[in-house]
Biopython code that builds the backbone (N, CA, C, O; Angstrom):
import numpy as np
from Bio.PDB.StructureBuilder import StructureBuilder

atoms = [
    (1, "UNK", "N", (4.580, -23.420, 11.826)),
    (1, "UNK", "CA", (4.786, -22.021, 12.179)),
    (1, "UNK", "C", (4.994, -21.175, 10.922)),
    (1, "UNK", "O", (4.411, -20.112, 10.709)),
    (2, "UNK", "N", (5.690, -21.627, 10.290)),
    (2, "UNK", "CA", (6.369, -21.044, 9.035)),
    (2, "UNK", "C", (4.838, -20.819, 8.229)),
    (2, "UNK", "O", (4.394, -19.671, 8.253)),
    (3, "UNK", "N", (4.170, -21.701, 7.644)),
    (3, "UNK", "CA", (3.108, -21.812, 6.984)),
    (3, "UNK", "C", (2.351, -20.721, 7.575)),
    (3, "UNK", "O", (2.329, -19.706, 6.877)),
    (4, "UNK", "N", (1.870, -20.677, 8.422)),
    (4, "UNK", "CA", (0.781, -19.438, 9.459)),
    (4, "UNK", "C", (1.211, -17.998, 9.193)),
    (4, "UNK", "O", (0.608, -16.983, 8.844)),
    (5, "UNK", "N", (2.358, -18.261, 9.458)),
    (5, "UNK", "CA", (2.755, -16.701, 9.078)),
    (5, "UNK", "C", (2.693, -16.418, 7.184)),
    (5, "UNK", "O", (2.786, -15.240, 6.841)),
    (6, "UNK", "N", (2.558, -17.359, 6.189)),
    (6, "UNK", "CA", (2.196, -17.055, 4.800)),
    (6, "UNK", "C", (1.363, -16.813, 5.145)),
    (6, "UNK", "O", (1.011, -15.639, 5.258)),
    (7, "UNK", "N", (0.668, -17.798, 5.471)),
    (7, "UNK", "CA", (-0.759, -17.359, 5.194)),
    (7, "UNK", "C", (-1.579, -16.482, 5.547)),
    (7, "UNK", "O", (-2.611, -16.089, 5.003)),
    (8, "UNK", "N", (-0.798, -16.022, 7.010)),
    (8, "UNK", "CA", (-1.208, -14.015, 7.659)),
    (8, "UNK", "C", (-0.522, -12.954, 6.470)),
    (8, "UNK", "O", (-1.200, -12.167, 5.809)),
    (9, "UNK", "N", (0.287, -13.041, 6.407)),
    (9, "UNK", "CA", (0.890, -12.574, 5.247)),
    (9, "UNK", "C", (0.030, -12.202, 3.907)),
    (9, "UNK", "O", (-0.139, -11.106, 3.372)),
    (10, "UNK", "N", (-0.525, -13.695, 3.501)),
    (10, "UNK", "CA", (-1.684, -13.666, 2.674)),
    (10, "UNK", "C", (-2.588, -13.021, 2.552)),
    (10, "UNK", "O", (-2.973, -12.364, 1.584)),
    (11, "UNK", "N", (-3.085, -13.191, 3.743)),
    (11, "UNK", "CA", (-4.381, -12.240, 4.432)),
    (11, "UNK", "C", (-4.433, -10.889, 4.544)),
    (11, "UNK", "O", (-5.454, -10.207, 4.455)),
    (12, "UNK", "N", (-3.375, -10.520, 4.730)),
    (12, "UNK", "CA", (-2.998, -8.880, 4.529)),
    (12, "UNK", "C", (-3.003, -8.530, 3.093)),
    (12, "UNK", "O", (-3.676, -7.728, 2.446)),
    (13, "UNK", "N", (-1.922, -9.483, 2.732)),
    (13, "UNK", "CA", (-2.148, -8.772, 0.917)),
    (13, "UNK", "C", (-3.336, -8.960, 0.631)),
    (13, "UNK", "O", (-3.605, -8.156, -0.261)),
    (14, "UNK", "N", (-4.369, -9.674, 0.923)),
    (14, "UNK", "CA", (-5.578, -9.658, 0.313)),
    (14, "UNK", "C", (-7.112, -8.506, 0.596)),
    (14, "UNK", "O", (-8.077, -8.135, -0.072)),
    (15, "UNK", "N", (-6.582, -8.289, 1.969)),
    (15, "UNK", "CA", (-6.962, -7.603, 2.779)),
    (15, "UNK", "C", (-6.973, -5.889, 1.996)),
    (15, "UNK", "O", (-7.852, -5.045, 1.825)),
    (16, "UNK", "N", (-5.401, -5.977, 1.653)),
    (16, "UNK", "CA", (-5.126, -4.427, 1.168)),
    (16, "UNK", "C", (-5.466, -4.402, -0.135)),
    (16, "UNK", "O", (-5.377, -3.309, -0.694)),
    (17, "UNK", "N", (-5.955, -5.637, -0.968)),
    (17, "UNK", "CA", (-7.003, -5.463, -2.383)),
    (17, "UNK", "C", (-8.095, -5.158, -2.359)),
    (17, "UNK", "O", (-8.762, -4.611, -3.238)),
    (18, "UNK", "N", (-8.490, -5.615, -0.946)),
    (18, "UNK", "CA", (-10.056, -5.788, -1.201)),
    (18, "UNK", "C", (-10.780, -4.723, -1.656)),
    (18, "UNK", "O", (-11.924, -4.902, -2.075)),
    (19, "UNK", "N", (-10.148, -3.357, -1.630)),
    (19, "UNK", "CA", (-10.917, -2.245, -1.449)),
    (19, "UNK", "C", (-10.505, -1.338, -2.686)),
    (19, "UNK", "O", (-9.426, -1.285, -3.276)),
    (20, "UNK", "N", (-11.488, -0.759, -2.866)),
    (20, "UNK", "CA", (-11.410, 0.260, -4.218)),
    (20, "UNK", "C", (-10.292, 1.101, -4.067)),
    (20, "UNK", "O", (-9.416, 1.077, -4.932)),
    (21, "UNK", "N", (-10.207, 1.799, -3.144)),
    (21, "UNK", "CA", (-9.408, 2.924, -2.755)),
    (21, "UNK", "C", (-7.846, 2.776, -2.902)),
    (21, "UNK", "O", (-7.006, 3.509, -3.423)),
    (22, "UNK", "N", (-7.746, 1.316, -2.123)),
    (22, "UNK", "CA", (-6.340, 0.881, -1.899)),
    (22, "UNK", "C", (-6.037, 0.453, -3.252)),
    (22, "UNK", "O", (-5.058, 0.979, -3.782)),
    (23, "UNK", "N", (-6.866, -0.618, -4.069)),
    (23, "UNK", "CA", (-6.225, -0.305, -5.373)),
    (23, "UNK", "C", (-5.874, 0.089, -6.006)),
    (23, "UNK", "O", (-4.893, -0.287, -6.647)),
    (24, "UNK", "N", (-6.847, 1.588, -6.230)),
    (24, "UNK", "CA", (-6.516, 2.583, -7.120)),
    (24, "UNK", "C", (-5.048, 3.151, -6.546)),
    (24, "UNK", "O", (-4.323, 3.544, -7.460)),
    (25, "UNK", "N", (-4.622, 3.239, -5.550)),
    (25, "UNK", "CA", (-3.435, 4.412, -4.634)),
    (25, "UNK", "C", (-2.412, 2.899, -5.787)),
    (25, "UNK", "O", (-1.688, 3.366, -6.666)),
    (26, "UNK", "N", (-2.448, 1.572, -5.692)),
    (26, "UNK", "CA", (-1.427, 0.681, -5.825)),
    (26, "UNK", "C", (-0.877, 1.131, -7.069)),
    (26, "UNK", "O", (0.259, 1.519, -7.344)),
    (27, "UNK", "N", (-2.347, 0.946, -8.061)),
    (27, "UNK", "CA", (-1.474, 1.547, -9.720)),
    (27, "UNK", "C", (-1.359, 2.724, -9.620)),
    (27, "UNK", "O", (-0.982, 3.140, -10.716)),
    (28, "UNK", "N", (-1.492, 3.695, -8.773)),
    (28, "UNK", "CA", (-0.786, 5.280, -8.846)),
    (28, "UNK", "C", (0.698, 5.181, -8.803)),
    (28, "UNK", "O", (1.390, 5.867, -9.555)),
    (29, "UNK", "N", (1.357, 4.100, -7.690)),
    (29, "UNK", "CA", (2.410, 3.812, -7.064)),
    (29, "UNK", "C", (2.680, 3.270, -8.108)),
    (29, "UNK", "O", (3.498, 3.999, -8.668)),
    (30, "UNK", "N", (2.352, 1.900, -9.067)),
    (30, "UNK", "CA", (3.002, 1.478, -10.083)),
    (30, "UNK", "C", (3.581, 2.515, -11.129)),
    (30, "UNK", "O", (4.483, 2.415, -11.960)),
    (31, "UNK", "N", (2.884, 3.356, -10.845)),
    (31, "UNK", "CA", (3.407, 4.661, -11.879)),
    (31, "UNK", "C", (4.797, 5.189, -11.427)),
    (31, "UNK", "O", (5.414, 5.762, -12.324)),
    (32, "UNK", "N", (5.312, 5.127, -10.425)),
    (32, "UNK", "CA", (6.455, 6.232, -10.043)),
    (32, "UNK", "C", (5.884, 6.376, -8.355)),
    (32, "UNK", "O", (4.670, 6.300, -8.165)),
    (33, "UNK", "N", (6.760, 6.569, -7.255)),
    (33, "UNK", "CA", (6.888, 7.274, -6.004)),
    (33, "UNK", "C", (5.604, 8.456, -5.904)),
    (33, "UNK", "O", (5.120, 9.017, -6.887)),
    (34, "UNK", "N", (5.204, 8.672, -4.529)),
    (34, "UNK", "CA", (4.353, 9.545, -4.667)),
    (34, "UNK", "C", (4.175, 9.857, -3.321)),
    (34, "UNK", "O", (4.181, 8.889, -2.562)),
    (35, "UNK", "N", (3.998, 11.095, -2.771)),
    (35, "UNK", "CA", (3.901, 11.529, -1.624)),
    (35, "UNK", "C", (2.205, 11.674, -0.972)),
    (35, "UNK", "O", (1.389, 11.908, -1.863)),
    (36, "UNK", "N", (1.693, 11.577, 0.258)),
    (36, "UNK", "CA", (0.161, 11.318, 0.674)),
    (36, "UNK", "C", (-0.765, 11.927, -0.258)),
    (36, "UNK", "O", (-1.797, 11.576, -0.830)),
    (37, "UNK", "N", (0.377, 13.553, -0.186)),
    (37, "UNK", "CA", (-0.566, 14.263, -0.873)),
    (37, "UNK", "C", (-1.152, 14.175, -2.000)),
    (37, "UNK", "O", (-2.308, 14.566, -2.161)),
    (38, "UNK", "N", (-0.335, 13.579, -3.057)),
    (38, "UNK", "CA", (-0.461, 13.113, -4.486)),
    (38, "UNK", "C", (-1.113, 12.325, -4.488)),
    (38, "UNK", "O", (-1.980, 12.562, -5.329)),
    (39, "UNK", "N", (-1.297, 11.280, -3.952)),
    (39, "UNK", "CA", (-1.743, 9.873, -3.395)),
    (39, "UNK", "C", (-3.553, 10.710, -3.364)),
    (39, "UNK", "O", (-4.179, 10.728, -4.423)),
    (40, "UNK", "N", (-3.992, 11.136, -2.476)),
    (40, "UNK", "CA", (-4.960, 11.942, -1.900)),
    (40, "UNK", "C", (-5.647, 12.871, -3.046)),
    (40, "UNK", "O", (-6.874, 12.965, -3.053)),
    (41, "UNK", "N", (-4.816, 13.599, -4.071)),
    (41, "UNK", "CA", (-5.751, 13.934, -4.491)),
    (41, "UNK", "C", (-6.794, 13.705, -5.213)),
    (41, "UNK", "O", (-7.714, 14.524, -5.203)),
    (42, "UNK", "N", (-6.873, 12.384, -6.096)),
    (42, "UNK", "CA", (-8.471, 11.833, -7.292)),
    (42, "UNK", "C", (-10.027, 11.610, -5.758)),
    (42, "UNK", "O", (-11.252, 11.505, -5.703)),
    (43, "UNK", "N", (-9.104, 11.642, -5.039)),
    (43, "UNK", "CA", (-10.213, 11.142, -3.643)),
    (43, "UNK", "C", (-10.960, 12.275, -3.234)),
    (43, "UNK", "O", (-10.677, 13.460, -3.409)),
    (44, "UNK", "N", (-12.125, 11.687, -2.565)),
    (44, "UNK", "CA", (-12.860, 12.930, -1.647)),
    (44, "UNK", "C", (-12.834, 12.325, -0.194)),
    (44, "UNK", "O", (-13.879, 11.974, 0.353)),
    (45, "UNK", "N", (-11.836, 12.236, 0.298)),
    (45, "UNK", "CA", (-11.159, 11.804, 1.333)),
    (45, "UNK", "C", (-10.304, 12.397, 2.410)),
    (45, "UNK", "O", (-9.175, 12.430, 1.920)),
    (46, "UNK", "N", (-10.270, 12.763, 3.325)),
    (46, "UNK", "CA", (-9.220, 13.127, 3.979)),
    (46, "UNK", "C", (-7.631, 12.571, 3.966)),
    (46, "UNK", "O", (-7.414, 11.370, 3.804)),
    (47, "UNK", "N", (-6.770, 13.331, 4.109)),
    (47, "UNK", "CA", (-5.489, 12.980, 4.093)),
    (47, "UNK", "C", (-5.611, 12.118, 5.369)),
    (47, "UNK", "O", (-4.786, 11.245, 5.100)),
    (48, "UNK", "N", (-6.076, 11.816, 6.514)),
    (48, "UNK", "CA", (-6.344, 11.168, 7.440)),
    (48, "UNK", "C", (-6.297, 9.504, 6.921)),
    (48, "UNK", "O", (-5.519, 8.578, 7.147)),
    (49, "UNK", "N", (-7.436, 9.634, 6.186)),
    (49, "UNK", "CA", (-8.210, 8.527, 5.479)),
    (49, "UNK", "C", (-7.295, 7.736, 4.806)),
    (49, "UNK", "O", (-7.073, 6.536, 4.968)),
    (50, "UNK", "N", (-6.695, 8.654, 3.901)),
    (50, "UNK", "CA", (-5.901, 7.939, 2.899)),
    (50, "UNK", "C", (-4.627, 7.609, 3.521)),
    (50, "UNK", "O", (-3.883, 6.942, 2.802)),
    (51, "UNK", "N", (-4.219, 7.891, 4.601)),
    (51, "UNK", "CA", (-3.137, 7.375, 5.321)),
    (51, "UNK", "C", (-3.430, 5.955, 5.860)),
    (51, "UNK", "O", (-2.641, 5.018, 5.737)),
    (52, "UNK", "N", (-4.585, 5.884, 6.443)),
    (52, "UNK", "CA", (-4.948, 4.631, 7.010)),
    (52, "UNK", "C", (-4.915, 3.522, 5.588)),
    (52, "UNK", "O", (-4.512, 2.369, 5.742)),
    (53, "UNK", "N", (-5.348, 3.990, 4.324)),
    (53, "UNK", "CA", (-5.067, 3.136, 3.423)),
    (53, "UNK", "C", (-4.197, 2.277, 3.153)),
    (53, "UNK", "O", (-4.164, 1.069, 2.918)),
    (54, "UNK", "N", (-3.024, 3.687, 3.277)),
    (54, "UNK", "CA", (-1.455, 3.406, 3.142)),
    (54, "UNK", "C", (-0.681, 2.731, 4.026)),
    (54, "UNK", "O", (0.375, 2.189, 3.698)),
    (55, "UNK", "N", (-1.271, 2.719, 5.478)),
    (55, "UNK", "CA", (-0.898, 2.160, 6.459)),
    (55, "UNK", "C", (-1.420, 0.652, 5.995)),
    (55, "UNK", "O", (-0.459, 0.003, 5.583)),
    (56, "UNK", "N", (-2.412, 0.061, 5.953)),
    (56, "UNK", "CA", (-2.992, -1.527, 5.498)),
    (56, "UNK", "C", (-1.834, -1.747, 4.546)),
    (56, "UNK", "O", (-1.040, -2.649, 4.813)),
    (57, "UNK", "N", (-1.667, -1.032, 3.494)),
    (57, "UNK", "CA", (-0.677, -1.361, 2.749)),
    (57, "UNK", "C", (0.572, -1.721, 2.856)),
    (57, "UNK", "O", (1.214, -2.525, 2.180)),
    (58, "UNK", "N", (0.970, -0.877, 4.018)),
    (58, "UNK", "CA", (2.155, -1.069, 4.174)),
    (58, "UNK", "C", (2.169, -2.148, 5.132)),
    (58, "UNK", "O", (3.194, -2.804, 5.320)),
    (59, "UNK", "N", (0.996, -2.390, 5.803)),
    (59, "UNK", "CA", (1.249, -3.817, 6.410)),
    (59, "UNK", "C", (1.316, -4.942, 5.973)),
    (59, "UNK", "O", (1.762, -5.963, 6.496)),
    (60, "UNK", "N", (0.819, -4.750, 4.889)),
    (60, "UNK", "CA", (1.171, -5.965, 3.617)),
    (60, "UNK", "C", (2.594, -6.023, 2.900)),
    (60, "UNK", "O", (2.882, -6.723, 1.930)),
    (61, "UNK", "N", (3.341, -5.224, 3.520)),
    (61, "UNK", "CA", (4.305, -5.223, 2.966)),
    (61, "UNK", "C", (4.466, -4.390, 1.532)),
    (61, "UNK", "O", (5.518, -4.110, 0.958)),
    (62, "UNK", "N", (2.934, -4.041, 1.080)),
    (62, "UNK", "CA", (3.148, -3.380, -0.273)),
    (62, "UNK", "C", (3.590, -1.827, -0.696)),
    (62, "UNK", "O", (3.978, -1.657, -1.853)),
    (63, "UNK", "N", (3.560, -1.123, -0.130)),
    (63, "UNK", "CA", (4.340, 0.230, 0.542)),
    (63, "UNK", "C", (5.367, 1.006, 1.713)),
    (63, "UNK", "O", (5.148, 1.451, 2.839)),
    (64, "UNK", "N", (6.461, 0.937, 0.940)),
    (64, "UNK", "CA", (7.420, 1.048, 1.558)),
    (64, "UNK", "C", (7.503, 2.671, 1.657)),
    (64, "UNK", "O", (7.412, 3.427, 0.689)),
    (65, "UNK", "N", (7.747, 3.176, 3.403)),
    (65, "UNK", "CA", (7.710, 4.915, 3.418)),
    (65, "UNK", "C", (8.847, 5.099, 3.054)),
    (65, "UNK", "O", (9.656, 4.187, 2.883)),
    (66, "UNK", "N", (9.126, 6.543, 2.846)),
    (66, "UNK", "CA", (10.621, 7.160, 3.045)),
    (66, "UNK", "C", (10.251, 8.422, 3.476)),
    (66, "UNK", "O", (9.168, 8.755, 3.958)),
    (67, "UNK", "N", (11.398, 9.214, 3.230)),
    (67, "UNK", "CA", (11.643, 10.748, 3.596)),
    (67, "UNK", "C", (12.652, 11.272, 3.092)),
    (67, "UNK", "O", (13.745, 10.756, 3.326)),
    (68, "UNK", "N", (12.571, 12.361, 2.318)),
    (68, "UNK", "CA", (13.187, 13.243, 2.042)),
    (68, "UNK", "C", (12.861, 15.025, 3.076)),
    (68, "UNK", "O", (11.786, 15.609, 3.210)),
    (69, "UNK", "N", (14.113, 15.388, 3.565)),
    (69, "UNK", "CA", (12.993, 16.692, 4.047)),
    (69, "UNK", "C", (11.940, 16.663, 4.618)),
    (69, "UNK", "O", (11.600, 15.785, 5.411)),
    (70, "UNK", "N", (11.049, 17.977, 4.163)),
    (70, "UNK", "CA", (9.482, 17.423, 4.788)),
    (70, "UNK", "C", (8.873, 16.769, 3.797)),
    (70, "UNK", "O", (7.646, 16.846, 3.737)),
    (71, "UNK", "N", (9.667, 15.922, 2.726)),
    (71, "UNK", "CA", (8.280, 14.911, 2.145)),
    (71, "UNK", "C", (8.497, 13.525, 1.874)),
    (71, "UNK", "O", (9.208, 13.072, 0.978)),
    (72, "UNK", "N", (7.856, 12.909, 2.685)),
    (72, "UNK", "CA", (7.519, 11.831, 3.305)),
    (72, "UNK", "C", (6.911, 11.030, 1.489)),
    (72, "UNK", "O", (6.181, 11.533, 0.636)),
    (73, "UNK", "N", (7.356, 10.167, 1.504)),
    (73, "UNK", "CA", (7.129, 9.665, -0.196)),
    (73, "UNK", "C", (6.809, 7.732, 0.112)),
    (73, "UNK", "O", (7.165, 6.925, 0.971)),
    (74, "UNK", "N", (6.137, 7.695, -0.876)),
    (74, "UNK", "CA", (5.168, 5.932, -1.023)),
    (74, "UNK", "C", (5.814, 5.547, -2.101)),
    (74, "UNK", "O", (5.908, 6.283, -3.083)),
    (75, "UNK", "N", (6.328, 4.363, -2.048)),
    (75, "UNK", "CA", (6.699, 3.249, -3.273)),
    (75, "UNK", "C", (6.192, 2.186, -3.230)),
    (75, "UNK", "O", (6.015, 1.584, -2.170)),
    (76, "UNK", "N", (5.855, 1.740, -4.383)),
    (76, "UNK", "CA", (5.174, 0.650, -4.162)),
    (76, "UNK", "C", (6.465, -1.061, -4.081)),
    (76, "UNK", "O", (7.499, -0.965, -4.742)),
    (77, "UNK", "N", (6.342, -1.742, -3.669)),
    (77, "UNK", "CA", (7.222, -3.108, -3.515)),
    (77, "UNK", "C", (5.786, -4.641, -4.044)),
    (77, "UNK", "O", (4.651, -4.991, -3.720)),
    (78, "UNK", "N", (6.454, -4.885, -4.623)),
    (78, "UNK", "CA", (5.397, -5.683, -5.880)),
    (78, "UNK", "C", (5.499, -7.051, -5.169)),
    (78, "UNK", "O", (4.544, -7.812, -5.325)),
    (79, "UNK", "N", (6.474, -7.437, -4.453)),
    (79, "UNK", "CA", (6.884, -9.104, -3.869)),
    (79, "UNK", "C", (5.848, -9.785, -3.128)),
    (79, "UNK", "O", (5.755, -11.012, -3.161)),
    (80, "UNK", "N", (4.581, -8.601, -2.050)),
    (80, "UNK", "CA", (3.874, -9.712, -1.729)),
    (80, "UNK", "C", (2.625, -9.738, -2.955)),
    (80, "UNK", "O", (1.558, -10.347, -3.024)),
    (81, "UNK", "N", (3.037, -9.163, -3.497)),
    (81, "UNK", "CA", (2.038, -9.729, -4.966)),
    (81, "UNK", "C", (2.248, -10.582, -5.332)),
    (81, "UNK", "O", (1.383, -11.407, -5.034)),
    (82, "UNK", "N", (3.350, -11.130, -6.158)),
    (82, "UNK", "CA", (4.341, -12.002, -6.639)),
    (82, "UNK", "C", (4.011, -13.448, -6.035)),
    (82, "UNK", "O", (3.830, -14.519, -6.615)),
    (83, "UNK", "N", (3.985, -12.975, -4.078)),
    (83, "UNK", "CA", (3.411, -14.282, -3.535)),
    (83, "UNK", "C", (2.556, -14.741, -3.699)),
    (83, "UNK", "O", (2.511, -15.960, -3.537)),
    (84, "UNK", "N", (1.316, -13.967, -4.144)),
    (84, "UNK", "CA", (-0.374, -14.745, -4.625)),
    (84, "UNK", "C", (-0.283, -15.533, -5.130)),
    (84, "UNK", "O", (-1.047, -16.472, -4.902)),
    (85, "UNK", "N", (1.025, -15.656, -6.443)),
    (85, "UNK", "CA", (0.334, -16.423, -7.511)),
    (85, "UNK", "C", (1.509, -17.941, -7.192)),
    (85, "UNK", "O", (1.686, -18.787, -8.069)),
    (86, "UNK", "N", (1.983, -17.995, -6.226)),
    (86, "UNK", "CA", (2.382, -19.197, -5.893)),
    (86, "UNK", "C", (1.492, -20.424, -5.136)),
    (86, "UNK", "O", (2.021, -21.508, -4.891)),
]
sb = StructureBuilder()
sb.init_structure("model")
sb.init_model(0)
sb.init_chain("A")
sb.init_seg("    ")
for serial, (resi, resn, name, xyz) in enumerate(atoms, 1):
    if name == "N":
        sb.init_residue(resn, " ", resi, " ")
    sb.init_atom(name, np.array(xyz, "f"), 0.0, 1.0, " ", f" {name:<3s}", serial, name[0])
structure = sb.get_structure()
């Protein structure tokens, strides 16, 4: 049981590499916190779009939301990275 769930786990973090987009948003996040909008702008994308990014991500565990007020802010959490290389 235990094993299945790494390895879904796995699959997500790998899942949320696979793609150009989601990478690029990851080292934005390695930089410092960042809200959709910030996130959104190098793209020709909808804020729609780039949410769904952020959403894969965060199902990987690799973006954690918050809120301040009205702004809703992305951090990045590096641990299921960390798990790849085990």
């Amino acid at each position: 049981m235990v094993l299945v769930i790494e390895e879904d786990r796995l699959s997500e973090t790998f899942a949320a590499l696979a793609n150009a987009t989601r990478r690029a948003i990851l080292a934005r996040l390695a930089e410092g916190e960042a809200n959709v909008n910030q996130l959104a702008e190098p793209f020709d994308l909808t804020l729609p779009a780039i949410s769904k990014h952020i959403k894969v991500r965060g199902r990987a565990g690799m973006v954690l939301r918050g809120q301040r007020a009205q702004d809703r802010t992305c951090t990045l959490d590096g641990a299921p990275l960390a798990a790849t290389s085990t």
